[in-house]
C-alpha positions as CSV (number, residue, x, y, z in Angstrom):
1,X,92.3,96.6,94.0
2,X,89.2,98.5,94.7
3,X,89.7,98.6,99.2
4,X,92.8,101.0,99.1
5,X,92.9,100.2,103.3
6,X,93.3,96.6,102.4
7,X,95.8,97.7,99.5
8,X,97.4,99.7,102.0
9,X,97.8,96.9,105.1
10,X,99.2,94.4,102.7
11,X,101.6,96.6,100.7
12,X,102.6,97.5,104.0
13,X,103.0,94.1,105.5
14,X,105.1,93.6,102.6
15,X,107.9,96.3,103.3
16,X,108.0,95.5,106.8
17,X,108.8,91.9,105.9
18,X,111.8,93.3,103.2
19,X,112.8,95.6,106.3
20,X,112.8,92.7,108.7
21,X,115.3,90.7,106.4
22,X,117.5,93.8,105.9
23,X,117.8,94.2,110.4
24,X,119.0,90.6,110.1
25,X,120.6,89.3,107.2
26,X,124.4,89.2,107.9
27,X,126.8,90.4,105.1
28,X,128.8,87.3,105.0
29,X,127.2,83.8,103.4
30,X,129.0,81.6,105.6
31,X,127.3,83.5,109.0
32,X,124.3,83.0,107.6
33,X,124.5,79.4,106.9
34,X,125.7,78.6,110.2
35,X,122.8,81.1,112.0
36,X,119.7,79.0,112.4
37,X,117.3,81.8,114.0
38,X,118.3,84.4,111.2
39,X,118.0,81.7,108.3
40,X,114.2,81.0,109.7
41,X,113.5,84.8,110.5
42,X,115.2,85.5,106.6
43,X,113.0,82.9,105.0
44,X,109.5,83.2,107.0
45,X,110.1,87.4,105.6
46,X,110.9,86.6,102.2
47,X,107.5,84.2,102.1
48,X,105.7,86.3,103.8
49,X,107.0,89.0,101.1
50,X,106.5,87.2,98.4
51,X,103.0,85.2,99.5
52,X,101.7,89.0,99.9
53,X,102.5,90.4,96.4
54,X,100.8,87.5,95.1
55,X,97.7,87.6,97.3
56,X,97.9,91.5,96.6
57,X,98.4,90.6,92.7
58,X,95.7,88.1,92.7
59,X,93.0,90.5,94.3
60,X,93.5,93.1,91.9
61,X,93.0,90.9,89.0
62,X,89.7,89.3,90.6
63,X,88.7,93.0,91.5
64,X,89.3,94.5,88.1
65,X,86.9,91.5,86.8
66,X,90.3,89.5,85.1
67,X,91.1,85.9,85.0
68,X,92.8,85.2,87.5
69,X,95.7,82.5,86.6
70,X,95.8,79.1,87.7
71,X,99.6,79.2,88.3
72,X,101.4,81.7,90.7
73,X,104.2,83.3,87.9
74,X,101.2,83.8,85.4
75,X,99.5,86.2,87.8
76,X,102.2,88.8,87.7
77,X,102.9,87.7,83.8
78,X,98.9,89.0,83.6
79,X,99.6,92.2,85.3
80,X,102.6,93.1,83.4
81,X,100.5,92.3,80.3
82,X,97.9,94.9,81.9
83,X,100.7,97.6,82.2
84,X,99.9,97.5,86.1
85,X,103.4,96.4,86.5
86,X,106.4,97.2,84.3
87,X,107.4,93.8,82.3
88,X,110.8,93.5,83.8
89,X,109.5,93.6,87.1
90,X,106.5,91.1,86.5
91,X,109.3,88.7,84.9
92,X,111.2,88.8,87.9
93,X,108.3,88.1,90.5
94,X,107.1,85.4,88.2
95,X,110.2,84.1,88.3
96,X,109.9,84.9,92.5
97,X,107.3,82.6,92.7
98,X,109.1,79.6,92.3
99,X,110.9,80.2,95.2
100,X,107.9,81.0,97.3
101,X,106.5,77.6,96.2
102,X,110.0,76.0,97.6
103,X,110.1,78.0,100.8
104,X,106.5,76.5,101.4
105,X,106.8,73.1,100.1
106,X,110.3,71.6,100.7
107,X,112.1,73.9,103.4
108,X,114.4,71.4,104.5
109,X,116.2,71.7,101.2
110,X,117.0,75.0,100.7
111,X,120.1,76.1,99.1
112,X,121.2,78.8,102.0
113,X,124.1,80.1,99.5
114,X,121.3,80.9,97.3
115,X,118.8,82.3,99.8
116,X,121.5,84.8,101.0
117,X,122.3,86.3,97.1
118,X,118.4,86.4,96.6
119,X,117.8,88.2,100.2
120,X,121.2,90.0,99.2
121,X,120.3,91.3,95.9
122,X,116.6,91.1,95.0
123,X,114.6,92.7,98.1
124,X,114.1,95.5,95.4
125,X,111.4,93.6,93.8
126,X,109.4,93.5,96.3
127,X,109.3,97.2,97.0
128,X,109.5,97.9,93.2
129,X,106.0,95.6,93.7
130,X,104.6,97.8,96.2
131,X,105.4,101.5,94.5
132,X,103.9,100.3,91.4
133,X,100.6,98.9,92.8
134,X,100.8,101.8,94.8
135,X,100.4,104.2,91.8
136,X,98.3,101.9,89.9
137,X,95.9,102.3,92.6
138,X,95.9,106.1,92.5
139,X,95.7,106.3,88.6
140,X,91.9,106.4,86.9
């Protein structure tokens, strides 16, 4: 991504959405469920989260002069096939993007059991996103 300000605002937008979910995301499932406010402010974050390592993903293959992929998991499958992101972590945002595509297309049916393990346990991969595009930007 060639504008590191741009690079900069968006990896940032990114962490302050995976903060956002971590002020409000109760420890126990079954609060969660039942807290309609935190389930919207928990889902809206992890969209936005996940919506911006894609957008962030998909500008730095158009700006290095790459295909960009027709499908939202093959754009992070492309830059874990560059080496801009490690392959464990490009796997597990590819795998990410399916749940983006729920959260925007059929919100109504959200499993909130699930949606509390994912913003329990994977919020790493988000920030694990932003470190490595971080120094990907900074290397020659």
């Amino acid at each position: 991504m060639a504008d590191r300000l741009l690079l900069a605002k968006a990896l940032a937008e990114i962490r302050d959405a995976v903060a956002r979910i971590r002020e409000v995301l109760p420890a126990d499932t079954a609060a969660f469920a039942r807290d309609r406010t935190t389930r919207e402010v928990v889902v809206l974050n992890l969209f936005v989260a996940l919506q911006s390592c894609l957008s962030v993903a998909t500008h730095w293959l158009a700006d290095s002069q790459l295909d960009v992929p027709a499908a939202y998991r093959d754009v992070f499958v492309a830059l874990g096939d560059r080496r801009v992101l490690s392959s464990d972590l490009a796997a597990r945002l590819a795998a990410a993007s399916g749940l983006r595509n729920l959260i925007a297309r059929r919100y109504g049916v959200l499993d909130w059991q699930r949606i509390h393990t994912i913003a329990s346990t994977q919020l790493t991969d988000p920030l694990a996103f932003c470190d490595e595009m971080d120094r990907a930007a900074k290397s020659p």
